[in-house]
C-alpha atoms as one frame of an Amber mdcrd trajectory, in Angstrom:
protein
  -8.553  -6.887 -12.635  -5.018  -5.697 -11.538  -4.698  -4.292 -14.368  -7.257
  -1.963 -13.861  -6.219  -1.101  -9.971  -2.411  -0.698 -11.141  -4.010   1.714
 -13.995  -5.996   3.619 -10.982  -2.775   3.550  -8.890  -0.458   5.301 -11.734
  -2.602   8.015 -12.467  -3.080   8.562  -8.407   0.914   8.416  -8.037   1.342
  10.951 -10.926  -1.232  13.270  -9.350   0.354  13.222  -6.197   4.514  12.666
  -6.540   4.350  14.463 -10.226   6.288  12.782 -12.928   8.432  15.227 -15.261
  12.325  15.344 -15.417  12.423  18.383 -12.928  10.409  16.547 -10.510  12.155
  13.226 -10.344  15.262  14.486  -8.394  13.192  15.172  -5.535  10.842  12.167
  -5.835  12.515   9.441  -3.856  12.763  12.279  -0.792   8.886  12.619  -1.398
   8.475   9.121  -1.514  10.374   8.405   1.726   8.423  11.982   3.087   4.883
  10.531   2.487   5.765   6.832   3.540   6.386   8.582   6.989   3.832  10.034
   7.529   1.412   7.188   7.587   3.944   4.580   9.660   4.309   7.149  11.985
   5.040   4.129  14.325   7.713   2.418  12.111   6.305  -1.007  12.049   5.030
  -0.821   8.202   1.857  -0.107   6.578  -0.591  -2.495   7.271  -3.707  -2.920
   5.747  -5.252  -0.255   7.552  -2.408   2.144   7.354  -1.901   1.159   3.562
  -5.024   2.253   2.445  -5.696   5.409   4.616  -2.307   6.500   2.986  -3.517
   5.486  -0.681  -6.932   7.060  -0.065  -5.285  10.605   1.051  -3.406  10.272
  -1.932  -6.099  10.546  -4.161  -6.510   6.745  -4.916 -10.323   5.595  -4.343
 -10.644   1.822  -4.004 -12.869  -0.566  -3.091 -11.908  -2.827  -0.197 -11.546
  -5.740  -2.331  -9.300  -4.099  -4.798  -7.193  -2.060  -1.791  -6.857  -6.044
  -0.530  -5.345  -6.919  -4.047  -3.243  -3.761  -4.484  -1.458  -4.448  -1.125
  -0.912  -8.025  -1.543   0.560  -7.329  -4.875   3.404  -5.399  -3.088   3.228
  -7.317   0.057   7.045  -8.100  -1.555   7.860 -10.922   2.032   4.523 -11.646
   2.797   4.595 -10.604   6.076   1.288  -8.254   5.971   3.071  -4.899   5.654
   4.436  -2.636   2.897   7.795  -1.963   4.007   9.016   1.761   2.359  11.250
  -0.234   0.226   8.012  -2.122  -1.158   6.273   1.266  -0.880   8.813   3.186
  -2.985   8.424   0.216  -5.300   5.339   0.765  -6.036   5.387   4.185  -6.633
   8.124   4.100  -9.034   6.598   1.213 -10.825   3.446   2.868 -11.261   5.562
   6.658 -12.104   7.601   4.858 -14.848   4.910   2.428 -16.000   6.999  -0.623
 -15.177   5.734  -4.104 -15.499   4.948  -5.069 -11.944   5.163  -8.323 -12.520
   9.073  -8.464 -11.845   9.002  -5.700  -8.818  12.829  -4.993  -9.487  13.668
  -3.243  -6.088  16.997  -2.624  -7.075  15.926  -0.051 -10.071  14.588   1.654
  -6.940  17.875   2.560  -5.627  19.687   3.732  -8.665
């Protein structure tokens, strides 16, 4: 079943943040950029906030599957997606990285 969500979430992700050469200079900037504008209170995305931000960007999930989605990146547990776990994601789903690992340091590079 995560499978199938994480399959959803890439081709969302691509639609939205692109994914050629040219466009991956600017992508952690658009990452950071969209991540804003849904914790416009800088306390995380919770549940709530996590999947109005996925749903404006073009990902349509059941409330079940949102649920798994953000507990998969729920990195510390603590019922928010940090930007770090945020940016994450999107690069995991961009590059088609096992999510399994969630390397946060590739990230950063």
């Amino acid at each position: 079943m995560l499978d199938a969500i994480l399959e959803k979430t890439d081709v969302a992700m691509k639609k939205y943040f692109g994914h050629s050469e040219e466009e991956e200079e600017a992508r952690e900037a658009n990452i950071v950029k969209a991540y804003a504008q849904f914790d416009k209170d800088n306390t995380g995305l919770n549940r709530t906030k996590f999947a109005v931000a996925m749903s404006a960007m073009g990902l349509d999930l059941n409330t079940e599957d949102m649920s798994i989605l953000f507990e998969e990146f729920d990195m510390n547990g603590k019922q928010s997606i940090s930007v770090v776990d945020f940016m994450t994601m999107v690069n995991e789903c961009l590059n088609g990285s096992d999510t399994s690992s969630h390397d946060t340091v590739s990230v950063w590079s």
